[in-house]
C-alpha positions as CSV (number, residue, x, y, z in Angstrom):
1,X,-19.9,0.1,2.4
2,X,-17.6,-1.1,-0.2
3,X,-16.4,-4.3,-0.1
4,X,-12.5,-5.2,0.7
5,X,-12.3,-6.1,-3.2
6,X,-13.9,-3.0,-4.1
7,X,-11.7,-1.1,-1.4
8,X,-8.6,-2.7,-2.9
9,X,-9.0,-1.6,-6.1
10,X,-10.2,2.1,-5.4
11,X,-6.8,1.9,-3.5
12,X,-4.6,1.1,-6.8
13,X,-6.7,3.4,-8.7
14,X,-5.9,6.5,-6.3
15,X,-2.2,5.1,-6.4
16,X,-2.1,4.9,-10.2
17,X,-3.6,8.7,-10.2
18,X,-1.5,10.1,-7.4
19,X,1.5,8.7,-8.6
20,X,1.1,9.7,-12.6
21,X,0.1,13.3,-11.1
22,X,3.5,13.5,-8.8
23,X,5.0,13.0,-13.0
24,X,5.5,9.6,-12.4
25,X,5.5,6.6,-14.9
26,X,3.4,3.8,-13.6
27,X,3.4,0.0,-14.9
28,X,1.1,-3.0,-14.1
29,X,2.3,-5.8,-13.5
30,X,0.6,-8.5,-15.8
31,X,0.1,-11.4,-13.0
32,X,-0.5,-11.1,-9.6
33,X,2.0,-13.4,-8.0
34,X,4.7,-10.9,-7.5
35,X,5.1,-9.5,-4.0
36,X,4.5,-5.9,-5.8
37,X,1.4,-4.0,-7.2
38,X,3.0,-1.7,-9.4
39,X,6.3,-0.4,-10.7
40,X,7.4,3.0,-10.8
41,X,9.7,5.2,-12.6
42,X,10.7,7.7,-10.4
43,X,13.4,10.0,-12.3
44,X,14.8,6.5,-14.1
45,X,14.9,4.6,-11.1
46,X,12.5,1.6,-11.5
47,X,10.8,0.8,-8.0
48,X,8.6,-1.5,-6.8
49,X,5.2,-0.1,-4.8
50,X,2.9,-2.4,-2.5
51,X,-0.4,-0.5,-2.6
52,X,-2.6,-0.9,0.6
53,X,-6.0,1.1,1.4
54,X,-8.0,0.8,4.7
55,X,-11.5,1.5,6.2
56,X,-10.5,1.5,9.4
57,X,-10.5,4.6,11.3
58,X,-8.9,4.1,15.4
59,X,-11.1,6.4,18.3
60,X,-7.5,8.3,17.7
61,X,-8.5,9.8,14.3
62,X,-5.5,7.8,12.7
63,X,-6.0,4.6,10.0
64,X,-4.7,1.0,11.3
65,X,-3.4,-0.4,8.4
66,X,-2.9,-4.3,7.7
67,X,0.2,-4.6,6.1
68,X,0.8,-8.6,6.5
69,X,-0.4,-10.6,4.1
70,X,-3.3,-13.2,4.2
71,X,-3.3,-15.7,1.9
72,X,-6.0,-18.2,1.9
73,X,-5.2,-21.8,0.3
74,X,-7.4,-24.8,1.0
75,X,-6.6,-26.2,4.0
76,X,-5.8,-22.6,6.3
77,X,-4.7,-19.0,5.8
78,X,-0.8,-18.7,5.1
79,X,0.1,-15.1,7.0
80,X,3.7,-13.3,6.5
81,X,4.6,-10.0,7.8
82,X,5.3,-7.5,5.6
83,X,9.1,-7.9,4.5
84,X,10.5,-4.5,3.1
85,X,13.4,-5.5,1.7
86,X,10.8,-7.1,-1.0
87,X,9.0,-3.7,-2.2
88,X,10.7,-0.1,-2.7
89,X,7.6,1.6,-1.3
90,X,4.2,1.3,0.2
91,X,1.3,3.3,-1.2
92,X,-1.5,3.4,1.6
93,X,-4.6,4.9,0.5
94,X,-7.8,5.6,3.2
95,X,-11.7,5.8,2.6
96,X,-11.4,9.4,3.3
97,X,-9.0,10.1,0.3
98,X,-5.6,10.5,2.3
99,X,-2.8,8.9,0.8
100,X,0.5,8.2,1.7
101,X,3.6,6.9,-0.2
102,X,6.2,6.1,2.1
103,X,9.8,4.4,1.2
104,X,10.2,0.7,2.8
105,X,13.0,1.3,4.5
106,X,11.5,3.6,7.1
107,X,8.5,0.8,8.0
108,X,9.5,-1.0,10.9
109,X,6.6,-3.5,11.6
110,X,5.5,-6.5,9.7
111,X,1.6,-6.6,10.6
112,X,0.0,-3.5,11.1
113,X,0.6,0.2,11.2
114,X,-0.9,3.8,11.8
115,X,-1.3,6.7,9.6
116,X,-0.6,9.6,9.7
117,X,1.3,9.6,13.0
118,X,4.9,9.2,12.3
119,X,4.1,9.3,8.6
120,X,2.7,12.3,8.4
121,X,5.5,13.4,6.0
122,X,4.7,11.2,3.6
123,X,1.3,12.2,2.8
124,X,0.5,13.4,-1.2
């Protein structure tokens, strides 16, 4: 069982493959204080991708995705819903190798969400 490090950063790595395979160019950000994990040349457009993997498989056969963020500080965790007017896209990437890259602007939840179910179309 990997770790939710670990499981974060097989998740970029499957984004940074999937993406460069679709003919994509793919930058990394240099600090990690930006409300993105990588930008993306899609056909000169720059856009700005949230990468998310989960480990978590529902009875349903679908993956429950966190998409909030936690933010632990000293004192207690800060939480904020996911905000899509902040990122272009949102790379999800499961344990079993799916992955999905699906434009913000058709996410309308802020904590959590299921794939494939209504984004089934999106899947690579």
């Amino acid at each position: 069982m990997n770790t939710t490090v670990t499981q974060g950063s097989i998740g970029m790595s499957a984004a940074i493959y999937k993406l460069t395979e679709l003919g994509y160019r793919v930058a990394i950000p240099l600090v990690d204080n930006q409300e993105y994990d990588l930008i993306v040349d899609i056909d000169g457009d720059l856009a700005k991708v949230e990468v998310k993997s989960t480990s978590v498989k529902q009875s349903s056969g679908s993956w429950s995705v966190q998409i909030k963020k936690v933010r632990p500080n000293r004192t207690e965790n800060t939480i904020t819903g996911f905000n899509n007017n902040l990122v272009d896209y949102l790379f999800v990437y499961t344990t079993e190798g799916d992955c999905f890259f699906i434009p913000s602007e058709d996410i309308d939840t802020k904590c959590q969400l299921s794939v494939p179910g209504k984004y089934e179309h999106y899947r690579l």
